[in-house]
C-alpha positions as CSV (number, residue, x, y, z in Angstrom):
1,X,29.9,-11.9,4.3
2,X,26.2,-13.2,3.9
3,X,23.6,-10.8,1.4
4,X,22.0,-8.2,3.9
5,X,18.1,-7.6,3.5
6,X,17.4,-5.4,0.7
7,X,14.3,-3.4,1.6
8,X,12.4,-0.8,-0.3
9,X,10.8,2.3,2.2
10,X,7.8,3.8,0.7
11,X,7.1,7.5,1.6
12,X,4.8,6.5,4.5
13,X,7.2,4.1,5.8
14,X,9.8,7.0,6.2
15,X,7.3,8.9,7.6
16,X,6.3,6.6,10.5
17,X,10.3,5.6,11.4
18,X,11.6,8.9,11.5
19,X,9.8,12.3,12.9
20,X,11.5,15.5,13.2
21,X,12.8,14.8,16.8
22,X,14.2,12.3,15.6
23,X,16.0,13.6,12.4
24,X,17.6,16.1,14.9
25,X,19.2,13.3,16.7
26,X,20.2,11.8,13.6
27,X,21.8,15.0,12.3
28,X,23.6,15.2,15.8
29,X,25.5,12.3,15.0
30,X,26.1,13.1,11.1
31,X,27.4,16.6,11.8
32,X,29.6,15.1,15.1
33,X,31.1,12.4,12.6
34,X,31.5,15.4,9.5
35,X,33.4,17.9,12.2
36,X,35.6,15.0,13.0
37,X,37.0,14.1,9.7
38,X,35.3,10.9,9.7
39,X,32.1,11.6,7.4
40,X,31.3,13.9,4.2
41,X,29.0,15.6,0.9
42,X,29.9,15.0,-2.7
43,X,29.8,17.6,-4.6
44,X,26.1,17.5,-6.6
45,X,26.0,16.7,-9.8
46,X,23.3,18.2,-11.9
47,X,21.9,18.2,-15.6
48,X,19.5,20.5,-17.4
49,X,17.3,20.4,-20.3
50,X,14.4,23.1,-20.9
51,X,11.7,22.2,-18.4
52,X,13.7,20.0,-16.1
53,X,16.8,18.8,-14.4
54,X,18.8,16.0,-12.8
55,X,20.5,15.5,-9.6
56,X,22.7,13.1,-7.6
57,X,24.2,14.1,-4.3
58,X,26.4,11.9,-2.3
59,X,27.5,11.1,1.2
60,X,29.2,8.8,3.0
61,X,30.1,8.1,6.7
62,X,32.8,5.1,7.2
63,X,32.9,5.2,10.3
64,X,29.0,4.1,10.7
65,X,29.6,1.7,7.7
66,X,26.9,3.7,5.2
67,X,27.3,5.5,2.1
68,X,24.8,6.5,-0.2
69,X,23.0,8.8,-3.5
70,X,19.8,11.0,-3.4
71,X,19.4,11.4,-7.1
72,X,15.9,13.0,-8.7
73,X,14.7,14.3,-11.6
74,X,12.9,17.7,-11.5
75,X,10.3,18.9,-14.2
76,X,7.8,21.1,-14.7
77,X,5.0,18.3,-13.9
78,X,6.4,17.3,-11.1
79,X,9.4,15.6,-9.6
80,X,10.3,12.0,-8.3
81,X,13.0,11.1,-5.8
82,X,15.0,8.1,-4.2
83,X,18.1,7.6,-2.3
84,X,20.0,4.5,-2.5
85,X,22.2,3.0,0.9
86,X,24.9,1.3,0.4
87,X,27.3,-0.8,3.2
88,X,30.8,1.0,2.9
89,X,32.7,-2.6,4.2
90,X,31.6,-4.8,1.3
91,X,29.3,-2.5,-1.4
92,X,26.2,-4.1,-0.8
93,X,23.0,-2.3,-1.4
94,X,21.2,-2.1,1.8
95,X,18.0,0.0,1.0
96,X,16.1,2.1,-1.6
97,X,14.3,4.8,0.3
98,X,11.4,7.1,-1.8
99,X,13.3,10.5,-0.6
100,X,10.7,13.3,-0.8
101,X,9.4,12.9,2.9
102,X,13.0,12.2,3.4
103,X,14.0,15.2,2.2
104,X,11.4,17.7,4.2
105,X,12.0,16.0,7.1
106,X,15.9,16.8,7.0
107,X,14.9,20.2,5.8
108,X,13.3,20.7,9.1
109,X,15.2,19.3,11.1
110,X,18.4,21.3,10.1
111,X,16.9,24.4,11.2
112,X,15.4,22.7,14.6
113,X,18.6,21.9,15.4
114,X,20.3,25.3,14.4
115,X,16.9,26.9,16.7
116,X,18.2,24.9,19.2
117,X,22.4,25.5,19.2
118,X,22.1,29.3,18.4
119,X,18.1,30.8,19.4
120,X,17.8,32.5,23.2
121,X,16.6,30.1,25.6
122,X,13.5,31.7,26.2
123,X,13.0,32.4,22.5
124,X,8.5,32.0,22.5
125,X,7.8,33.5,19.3
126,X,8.8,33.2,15.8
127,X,7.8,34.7,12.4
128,X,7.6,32.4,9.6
129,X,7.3,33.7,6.6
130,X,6.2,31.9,3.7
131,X,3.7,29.7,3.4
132,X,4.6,26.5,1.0
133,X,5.1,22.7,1.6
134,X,8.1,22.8,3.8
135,X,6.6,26.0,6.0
136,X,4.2,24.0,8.7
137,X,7.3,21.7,9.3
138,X,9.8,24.7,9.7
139,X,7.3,25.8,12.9
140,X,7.0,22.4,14.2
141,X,10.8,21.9,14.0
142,X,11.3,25.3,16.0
143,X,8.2,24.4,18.0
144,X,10.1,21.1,19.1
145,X,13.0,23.1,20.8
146,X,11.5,26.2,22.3
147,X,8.6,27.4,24.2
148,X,6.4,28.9,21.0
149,X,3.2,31.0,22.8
150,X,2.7,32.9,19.0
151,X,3.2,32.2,15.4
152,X,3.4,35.3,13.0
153,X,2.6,34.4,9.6
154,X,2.9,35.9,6.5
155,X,3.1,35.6,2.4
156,X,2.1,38.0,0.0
157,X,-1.2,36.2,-1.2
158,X,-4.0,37.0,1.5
159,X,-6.0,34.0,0.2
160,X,-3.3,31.8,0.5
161,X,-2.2,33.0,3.8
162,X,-5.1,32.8,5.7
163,X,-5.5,29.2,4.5
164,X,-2.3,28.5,6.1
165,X,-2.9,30.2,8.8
166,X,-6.1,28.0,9.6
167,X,-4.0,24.5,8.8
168,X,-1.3,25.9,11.4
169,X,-4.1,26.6,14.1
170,X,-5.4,22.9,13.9
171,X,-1.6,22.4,14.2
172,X,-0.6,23.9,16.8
173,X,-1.6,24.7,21.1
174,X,0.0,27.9,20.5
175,X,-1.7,31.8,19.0
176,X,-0.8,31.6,15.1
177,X,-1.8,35.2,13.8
178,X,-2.1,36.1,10.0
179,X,-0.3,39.2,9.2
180,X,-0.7,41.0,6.4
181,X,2.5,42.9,6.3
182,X,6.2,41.9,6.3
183,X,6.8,44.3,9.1
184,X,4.0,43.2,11.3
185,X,5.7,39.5,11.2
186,X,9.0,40.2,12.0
187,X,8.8,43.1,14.3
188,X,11.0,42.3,18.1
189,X,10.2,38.5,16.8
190,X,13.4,36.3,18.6
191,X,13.0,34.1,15.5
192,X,12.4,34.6,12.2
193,X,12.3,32.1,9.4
194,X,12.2,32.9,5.5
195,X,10.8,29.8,3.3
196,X,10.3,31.4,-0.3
197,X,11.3,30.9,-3.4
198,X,12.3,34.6,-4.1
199,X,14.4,35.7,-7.0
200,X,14.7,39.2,-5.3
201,X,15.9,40.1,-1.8
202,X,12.9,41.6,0.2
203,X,13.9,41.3,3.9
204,X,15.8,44.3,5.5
205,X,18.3,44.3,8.6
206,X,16.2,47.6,9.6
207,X,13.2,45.4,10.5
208,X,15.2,42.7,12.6
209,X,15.4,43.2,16.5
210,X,18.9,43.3,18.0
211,X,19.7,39.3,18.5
212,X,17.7,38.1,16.1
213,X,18.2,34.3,15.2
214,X,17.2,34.8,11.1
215,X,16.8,30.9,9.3
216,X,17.0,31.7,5.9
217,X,15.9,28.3,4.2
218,X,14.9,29.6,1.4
219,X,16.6,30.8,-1.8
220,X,18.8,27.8,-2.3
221,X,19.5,28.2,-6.2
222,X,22.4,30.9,-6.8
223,X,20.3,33.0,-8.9
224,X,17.6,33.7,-5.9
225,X,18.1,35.6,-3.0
226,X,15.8,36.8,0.0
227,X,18.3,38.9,2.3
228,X,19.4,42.6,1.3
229,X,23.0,42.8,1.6
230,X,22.2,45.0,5.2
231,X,21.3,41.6,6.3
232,X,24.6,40.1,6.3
233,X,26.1,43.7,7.4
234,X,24.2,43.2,10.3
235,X,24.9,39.6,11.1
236,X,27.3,39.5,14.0
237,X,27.4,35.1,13.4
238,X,26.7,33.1,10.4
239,X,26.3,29.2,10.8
240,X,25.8,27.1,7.4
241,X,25.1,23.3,7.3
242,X,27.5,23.0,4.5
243,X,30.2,25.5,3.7
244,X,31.0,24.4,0.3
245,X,27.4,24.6,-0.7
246,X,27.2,27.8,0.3
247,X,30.0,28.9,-1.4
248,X,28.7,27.4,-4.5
249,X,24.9,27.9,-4.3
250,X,24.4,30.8,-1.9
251,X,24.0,34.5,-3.8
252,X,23.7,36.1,-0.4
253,X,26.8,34.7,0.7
254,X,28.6,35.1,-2.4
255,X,28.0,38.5,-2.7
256,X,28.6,39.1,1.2
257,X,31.8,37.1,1.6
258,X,33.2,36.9,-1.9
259,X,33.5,33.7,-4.6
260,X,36.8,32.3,-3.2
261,X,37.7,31.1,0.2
262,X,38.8,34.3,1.4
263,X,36.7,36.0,3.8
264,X,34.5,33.1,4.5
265,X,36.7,32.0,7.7
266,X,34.0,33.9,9.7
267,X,31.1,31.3,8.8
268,X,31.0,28.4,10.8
269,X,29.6,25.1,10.5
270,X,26.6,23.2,12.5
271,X,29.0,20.7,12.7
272,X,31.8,22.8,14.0
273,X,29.6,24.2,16.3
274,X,28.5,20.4,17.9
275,X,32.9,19.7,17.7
276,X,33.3,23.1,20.2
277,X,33.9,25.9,17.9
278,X,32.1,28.6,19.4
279,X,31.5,31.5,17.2
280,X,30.8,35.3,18.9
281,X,27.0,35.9,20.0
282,X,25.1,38.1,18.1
283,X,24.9,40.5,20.8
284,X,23.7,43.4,18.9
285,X,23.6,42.5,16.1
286,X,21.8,39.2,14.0
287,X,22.3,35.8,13.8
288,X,22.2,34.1,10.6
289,X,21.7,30.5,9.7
290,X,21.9,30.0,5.8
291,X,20.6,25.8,5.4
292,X,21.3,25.7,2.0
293,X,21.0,20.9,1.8
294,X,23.7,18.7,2.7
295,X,24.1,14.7,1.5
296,X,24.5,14.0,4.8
297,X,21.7,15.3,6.1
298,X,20.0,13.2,3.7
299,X,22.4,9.7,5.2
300,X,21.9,10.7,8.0
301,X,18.1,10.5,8.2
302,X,18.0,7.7,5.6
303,X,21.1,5.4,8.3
304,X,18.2,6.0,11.0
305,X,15.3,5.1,8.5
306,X,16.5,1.5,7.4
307,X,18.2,0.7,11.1
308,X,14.6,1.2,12.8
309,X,12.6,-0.4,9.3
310,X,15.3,-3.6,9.5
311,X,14.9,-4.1,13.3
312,X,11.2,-3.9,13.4
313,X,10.2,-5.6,10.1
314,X,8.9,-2.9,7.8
315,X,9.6,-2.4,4.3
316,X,9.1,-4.5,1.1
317,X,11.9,-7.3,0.4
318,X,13.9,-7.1,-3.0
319,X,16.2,-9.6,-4.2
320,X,19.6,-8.3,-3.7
321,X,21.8,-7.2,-7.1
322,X,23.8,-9.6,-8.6
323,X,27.3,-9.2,-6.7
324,X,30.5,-8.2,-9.0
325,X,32.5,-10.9,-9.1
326,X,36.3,-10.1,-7.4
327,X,38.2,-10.5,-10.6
328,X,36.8,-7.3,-12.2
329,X,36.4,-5.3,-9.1
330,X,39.7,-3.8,-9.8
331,X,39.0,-3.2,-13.7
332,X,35.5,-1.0,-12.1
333,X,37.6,1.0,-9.6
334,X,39.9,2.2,-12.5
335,X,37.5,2.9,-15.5
């Protein structure tokens, strides 16, 4: 088979192929492939040192003919991240995308799509609370599938609120309002959306309407947390985008559902959800979506990325890798 174009996506580049609409669709397919057995994560792997740490997570879908790596190094003065697509039929590398754009728009996109499967219909306001770099995507993602009227705002630091609060009203058509208290956010809001970094749960089930759809995108690390344990008392559903990352990584869940495998045949899957696996609705109770990052989010966005960049031209050329030659494939597969 002839050498593929090798093409290298700079952050803008990903940013002009792929919007958020669009990263739903992609993660459409990537879950639909996932539920069906025919696409999956590897297991992260990660290394620390004081001040930083690395990271490669994996994915692969066969059946669309793409693998590939996101792998980044995180420090304390900042952070730098790529992920590398590869051709599952012959091993070729197809493209190196820059992955932190990537990243937020996947981030997004997970809990548009989630808005979308498990939010009422008529669901027109949401609380969002938080207000760091993935927050103004996390309302546009929701804003894409329902019809928003009001945005409740809030984070601890007035200052820093009510300068978010003025970038989201350029933003958006729709009221944004700057509240000052966690209650005053949340209260009878059909959607409510947590994007900290908190090492302490904060939010209580008491303050949550009856039917509430609750993304909790934040608190990804197992040492942080941002539900009370009434939370997930209350939760009547709860829909992951990865099970075994949550299982792993998530200190809510953990500590809700237990460290082994036991118990956690009540959460479902996005993925299950798209392959017919209907869980109960939340009736009175609360709805709880836990995105805690998936590989294949990450494909699935990057397959969608290099597809549109290769048919319509965009992206720097690279000479392609020296192939390994047949004779030592073997000798590679078993070291």
């Amino acid at each position: 088979m002839s050498k593929k174009r090798l093409i290298w996506l700079t952050e803008a580049e990903v940013a002009s192929l792929v919007d958020i609409n669009d990263a739903m669709a992609a993660l459409r397919v990537g879950l639909a492939e996932e539920a069906g057995g025919r696409a999956k994560t590897v297991d992260k792997a990660l290394g620390v040192w004081p001040g930083g740490a690395m990271h490669a997570l994996g994915s692969l879908s066969p059946g669309l003919n793409y693998a590939g790596f996101k792998t980044w190094v995180h420090t304390d003065r900042g952070a730098t991240a790529i992920f590398s697509l590869f051709d599952t039929r012959d091993g070729q590398l197809l493209a190196v995308l820059e992955a932190a754009t990537l990243g937020q728009i996947r981030t997004s996109a997970i809990s548009g799509l989630a808005a979308d499967m498990l939010a009422a219909p008529d669901a027109d306001e949401m609380a969002l609370v938080g207000t760091g770099a993935q927050a103004l995507t996390q309302a546009a993602a929701v804003a894409a599938v329902r019809p928003l009227r009001r945005l409740r705002i809030h984070s601890p630091t007035a200052e820093k609120r009510a300068a978010f609060v003025e970038r989201a009203r350029r933003a958006f058509p729709f009221e944004v309002v700057d509240c000052a208290s966690l209650a005053e956010a949340v209260d009878g809001a059909p959607i409510v959306t947590l994007i900290t970094r908190a090492s302490a749960p904060f939010l209580d089930a008491d303050l949550l309407a009856s039917g509430t759809l609750l993304i909790a995108a934040g608190a990804i690390l197992p040492a942080n947390a941002e539900c009370l344990p009434n939370v997930l008392a209350r939760s009547t559903r709860v829909v992951v985008d990865s099970l075994g990352n949550a299982r792993r990584n998530s200190r809510e869940l953990r500590e809700h559902f237990g460290e082994g495998p036991e118990g956690w045949e009540a959460v479902h899957t996005l993925g299950s959800l798209l392959g017919g696996d209907a869980p109960p609705p939340a009736g009175g109770g609360i709805t709880l979506f836990k995105p805690m990052g998936t590989g294949l989010s990450d494909l699935s966005v990057a397959i969608m990325a290099y597809e549109r960049a290769t048919e319509q031209g965009i992206g720097m050329t690279i000479d392609q890798p020296t192939r390994v030659p047949p004779r030592w494939r073997s000798m590679m597969a078993t070291a």
